[in-house]
N, C-alpha and C positions, 0 to 999 in steps of 0.2 A: 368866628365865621370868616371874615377877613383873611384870615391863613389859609383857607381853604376854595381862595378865589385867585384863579391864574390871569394874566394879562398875556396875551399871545400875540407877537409881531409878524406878518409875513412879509417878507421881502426885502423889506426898511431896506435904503437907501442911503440914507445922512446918517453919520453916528453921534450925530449931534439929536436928532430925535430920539434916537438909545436911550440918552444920557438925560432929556427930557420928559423923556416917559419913565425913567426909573425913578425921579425927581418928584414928580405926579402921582407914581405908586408910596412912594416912602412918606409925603404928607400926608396920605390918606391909610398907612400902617397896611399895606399891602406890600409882599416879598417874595412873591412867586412870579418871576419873568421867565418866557420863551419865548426862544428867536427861530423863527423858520426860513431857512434860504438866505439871511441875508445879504444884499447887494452890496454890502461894505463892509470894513473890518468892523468889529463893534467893541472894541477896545482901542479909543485913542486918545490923546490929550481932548478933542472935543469935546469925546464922551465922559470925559471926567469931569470937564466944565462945567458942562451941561446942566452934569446929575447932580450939581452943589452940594457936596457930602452924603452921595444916595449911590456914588459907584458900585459900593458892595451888593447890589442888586445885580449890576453888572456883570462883575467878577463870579456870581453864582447863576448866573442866567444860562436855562439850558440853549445849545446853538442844537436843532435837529432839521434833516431833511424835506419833511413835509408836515402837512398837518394832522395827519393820523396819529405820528408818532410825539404830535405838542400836547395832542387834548386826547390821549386813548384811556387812558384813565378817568375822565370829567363824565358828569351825569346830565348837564347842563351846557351848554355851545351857544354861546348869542355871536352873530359877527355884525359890526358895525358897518353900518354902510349907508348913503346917501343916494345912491341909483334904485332908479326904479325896477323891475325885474319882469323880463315875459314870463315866467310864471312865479304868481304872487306867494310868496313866504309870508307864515304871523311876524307880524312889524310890532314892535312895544317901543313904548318911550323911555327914557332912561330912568325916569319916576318910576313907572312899571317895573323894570329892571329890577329896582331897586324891593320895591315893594313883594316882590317873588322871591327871594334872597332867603329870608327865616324859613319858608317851607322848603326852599330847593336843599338846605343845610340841613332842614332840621337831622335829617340821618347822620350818623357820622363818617358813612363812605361818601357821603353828599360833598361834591367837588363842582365848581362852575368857572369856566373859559370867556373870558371875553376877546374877541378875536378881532386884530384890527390891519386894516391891507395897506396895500403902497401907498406911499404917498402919490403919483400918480395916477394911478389907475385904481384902485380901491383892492376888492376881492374880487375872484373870478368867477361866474355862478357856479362853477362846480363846487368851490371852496365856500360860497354862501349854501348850498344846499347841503354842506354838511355838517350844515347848523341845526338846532331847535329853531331857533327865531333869530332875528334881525330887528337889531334896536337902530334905530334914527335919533338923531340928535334934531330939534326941531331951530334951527338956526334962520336968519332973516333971510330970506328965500332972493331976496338981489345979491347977497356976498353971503354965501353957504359955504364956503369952503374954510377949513378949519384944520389948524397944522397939527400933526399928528399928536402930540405931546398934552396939546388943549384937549382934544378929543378923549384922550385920556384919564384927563386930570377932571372933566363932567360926568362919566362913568363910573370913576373909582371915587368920587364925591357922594354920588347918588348912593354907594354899594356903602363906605362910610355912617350916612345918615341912618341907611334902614337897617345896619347893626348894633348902630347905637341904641334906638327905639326897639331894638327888640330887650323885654324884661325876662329874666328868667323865668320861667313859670314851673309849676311842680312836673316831677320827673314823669314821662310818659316812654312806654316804652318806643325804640326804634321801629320808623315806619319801616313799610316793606324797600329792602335797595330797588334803586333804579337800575334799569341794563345800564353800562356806560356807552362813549361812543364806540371803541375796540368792539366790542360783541353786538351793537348795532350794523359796524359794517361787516362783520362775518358772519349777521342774518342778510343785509341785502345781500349779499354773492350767494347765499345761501340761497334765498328768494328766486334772483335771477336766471341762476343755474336751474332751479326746480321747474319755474314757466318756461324755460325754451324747450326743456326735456317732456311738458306737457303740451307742447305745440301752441302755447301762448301769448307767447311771446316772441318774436321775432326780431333780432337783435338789427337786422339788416333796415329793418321799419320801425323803429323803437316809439315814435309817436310821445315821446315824454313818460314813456307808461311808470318806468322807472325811479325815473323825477317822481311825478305826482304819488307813487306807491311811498319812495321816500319821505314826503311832504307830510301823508298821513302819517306815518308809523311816527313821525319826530314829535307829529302835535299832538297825539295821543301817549307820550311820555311811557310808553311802557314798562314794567317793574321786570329787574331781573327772571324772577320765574314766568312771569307770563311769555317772555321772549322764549323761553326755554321750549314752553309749552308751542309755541308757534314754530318753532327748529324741528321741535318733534315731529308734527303734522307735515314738513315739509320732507322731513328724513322718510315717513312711512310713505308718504306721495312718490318717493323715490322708489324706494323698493317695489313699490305694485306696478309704477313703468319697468323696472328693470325684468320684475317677475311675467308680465305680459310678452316681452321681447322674447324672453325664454320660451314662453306656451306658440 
């Protein structure tokens, strides 16, 4: 299951966190690193320091532009985060994290992102809301702040324990796939385009509608076919506006 758990950086700034987080993944038998955007080279003596014999994470780490293109294949998106949010996202703890881990794999397209922002400034809520959920590390609330590599190294520990505990058990067949994230955001455009074209939306006053429509569809985990089934409804919703225009 481990193999099948990506660590996603955005922005990273020190390439000395790189090389700390590949370091945190490699003791924890994780080898899937992505970099999004980052602020620095991410190959340098630093980062070879850092990684104390974990470079080769490094060296195989995808560099891509955004985060569509880090997690479009994942079934599962948690991003890390310490900020509180005007509108409220499922929060889980890194225990919980952990303890979701055997069901969210049990399939074997079953793929999960862990998603971690600048060191500055964390994630941006557009980049949190296109998560499943947001884990919190529960830190001593006078010194919360925690360098990106640690924050790493309590995630990919927790993700560790609840693979190890997991026992094989007799062969059941594969549960139904999950949408991933790629085909969840080419249902919201889908979505979005479908309500304005119904006069219900109005992009000039959006009121969150958006957001919160997101929110649900993320917490309700929907399975490939059923997303299919919802595209559908929205596809035929299209035609009977187009077909009315006509009449």
């Amino acid at each position: 299951m481990l193999e099948r758990i990506r660590i996603v950086l955005i922005g990273t700034s020190h390439p000395g966190n790189i090389g700390g987080t590949a370091r945190a993944m490699h003791n924890m038998g994780l080898e899937d690193l992505a970099l999004v955007a980052p602020r620095c080279e991410p190959l340098t003596a630093d980062t070879v320091s850092r990684a104390s014999g974990a470079d080769t994470l490094v060296h195989g780490a995808r560099v891509v532009d955004n985060l569509e293109d880090a997690v479009g294949d994942c079934t599962l998106v948690v991003g890390a985060s310490a900020r509180s949010r005007t509108l409220p996202w499922p929060m889980i703890t890194p225990r919980e994290l952990g303890e979701r881990l055997p069901t969210e794999l049990a399939a074997t397209q079953g793929r999960v992102a862990l998603v971690f922002g600048r060191e500055d400034s964390g994630l941006t809520n557009t980049e949190m809301q296109r998560c499943h959920a947001h884990v919190h590390i529960p830190t001593n609330p006078d010194f919360s702040s925690l360098n990106l590599a640690a924050a790493v190294q309590v995630l990919t520990y927790e993700c560790r324990l609840a693979c190890q505990a997991e026992a094989p058990d007799t062969a059941e067949p594969d549960p139904a796939p999950l949408a991933t994230h790629e085909e969840l955001e080419h249902y919201f455009t889908h979505l979005e385009r479908t309500l304005i074209a119904i006069g219900f939306h109005d992009p000039a006053m959006p009121r969150q509608l958006m957001a919160r429509l997101r929110r649900f569809t993320l917490r309700a985990r929907p399975e490939r076919m059923e997303l299919n089934i919802l595209r559908g409804v929205l596809s035929a919703t299209e035609r009977q506006v187009e077909h009315r225009k006509d009449e």
